[in-house]
C-alpha positions in Angstrom: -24.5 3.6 -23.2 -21.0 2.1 -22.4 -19.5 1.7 -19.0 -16.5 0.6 -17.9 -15.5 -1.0 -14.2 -13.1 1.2 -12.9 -10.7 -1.2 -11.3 -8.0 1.0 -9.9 -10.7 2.8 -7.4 -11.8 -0.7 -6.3 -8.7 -1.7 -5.9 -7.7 1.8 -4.3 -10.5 1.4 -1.9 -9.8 -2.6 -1.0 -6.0 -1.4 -0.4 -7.6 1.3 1.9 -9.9 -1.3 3.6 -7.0 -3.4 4.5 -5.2 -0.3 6.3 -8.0 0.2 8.0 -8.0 -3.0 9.0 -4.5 -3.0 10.1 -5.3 -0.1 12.5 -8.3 -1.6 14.4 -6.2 -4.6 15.6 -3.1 -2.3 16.4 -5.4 0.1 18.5 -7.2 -3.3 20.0 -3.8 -5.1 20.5 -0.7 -3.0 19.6 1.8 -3.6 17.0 3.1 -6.8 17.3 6.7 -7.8 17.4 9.1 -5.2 14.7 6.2 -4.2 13.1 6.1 -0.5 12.1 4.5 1.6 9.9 5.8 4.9 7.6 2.7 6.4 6.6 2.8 9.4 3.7 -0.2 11.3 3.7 -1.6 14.4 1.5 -1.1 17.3 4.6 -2.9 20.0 2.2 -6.3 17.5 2.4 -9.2 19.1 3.0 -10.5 16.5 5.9 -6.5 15.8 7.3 -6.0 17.6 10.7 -2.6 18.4 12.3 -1.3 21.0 13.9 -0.4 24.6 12.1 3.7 24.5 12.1 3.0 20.8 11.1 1.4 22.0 8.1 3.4 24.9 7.3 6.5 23.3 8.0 4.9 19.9 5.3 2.6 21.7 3.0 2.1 19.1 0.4 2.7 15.8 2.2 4.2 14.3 5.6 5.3 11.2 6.5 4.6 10.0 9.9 6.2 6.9 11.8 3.8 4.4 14.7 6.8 2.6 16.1 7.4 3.1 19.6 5.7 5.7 21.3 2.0 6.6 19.7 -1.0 7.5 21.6 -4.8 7.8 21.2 -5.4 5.8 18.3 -8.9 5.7 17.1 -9.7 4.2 14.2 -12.7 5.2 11.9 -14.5 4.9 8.8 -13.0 7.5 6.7 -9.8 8.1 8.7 -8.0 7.7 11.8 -6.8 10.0 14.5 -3.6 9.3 16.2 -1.3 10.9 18.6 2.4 11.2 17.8 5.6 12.6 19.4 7.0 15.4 17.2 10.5 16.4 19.2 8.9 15.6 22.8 6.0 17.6 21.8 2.5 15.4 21.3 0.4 16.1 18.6 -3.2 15.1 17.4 -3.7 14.2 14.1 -6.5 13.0 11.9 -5.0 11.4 8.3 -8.3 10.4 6.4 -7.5 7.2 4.4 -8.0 9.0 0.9 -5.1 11.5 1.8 -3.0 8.3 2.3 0.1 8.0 -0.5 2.5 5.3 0.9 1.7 2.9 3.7 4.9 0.7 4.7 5.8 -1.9 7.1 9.1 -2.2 6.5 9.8 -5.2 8.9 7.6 -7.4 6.6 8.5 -5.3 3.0 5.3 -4.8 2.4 4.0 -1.5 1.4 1.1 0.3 -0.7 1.2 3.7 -2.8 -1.5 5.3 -4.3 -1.2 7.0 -7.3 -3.6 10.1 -8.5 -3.8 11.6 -11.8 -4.0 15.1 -12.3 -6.5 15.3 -15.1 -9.8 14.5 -13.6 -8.7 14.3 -9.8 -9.4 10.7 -9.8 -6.9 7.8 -8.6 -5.2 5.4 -10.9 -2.3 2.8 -10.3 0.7 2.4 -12.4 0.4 -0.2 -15.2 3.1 -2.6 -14.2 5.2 -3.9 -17.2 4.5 -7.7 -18.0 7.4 -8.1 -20.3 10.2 -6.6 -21.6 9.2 -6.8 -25.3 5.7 -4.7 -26.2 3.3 -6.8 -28.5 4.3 -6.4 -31.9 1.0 -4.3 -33.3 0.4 -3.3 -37.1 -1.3 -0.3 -38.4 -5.1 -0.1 -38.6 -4.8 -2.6 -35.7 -7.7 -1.9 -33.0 -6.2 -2.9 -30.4 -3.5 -0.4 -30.8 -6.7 2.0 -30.2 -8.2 0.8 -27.3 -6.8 1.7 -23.8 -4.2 -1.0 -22.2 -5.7 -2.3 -19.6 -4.4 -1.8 -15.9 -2.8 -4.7 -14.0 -2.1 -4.5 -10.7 -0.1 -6.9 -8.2 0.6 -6.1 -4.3 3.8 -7.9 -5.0 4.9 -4.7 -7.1 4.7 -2.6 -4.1 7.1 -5.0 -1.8 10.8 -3.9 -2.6 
């Protein structure tokens, strides 16, 4: 029996651990000085709650901004629930952290996207290219049959 560690879910879920994170101390303390977030979330999720015309007007995915005016922020283990202006009209929402696609804070660049592939429903990152030349391989080689492994760096994320 062969297994293999599936490092892009731990990653996925260390990334998500860290925006959770992030949330607990902005709903203990606030956001502190430009900080700002853009958050892109799956709106078709089976778990994400928002209003009807949100959803009908953002069927696939929505991004929301927590800048100025946010209310209500509660921040749990699966998700968070969060109160946002939508044209002077409030709105409750609840974005679990695996409908999550792009978190930004642009005042710092830093930023995280999560990638899915369609196949078997489960997440992946992009492999990031280490150089610009690809290892020269000959035929019969086994490498050239195994899968290239995945490398990830945060610092891909940052623009």
């Amino acid at each position: 029996m062969s297994r293999e560690i599936d490092y892009g879910n731990l990653m996925h879920r260390a990334m998500r651990g860290l925006i959770r994170n992030v949330l607990d101390d902005v709903a203990a303390n606030g956001l502190p000085g430009a900080h700002h977030f853009f958050i892109t979330f799956d709106t078709s999720h089976p778990d994400a709650e928002l209003a009807d015309w949100l959803s009908d007007r953002y069927p696939g995915e929505m991004t929301v901004v927590m800048q100025h005016w946010y209310d209500n922020l509660d921040v749990g283990e699966d998700g968070f629930a969060v109160t946002l202006n939508f044209g002077d009209a409030p709105e409750p929402l609840y974005i679990p952290y695996d409908s999550i696609k792009t978190f930004v804070d642009p005042s710092v660049e830093f930023g995280l996207r999560f990638e899915s592939t369609e196949e078997d429903g489960a997440e992946d990152l992009e492999p990031l290219e280490i150089s610009d030349e690809p290892p020269e391989q000959t035929e019969g080689d086994e490498a050239a049959d195994k899968k290239k492994a995945d490398i990830v760096s945060l610092d891909s994320f940052r623009k």
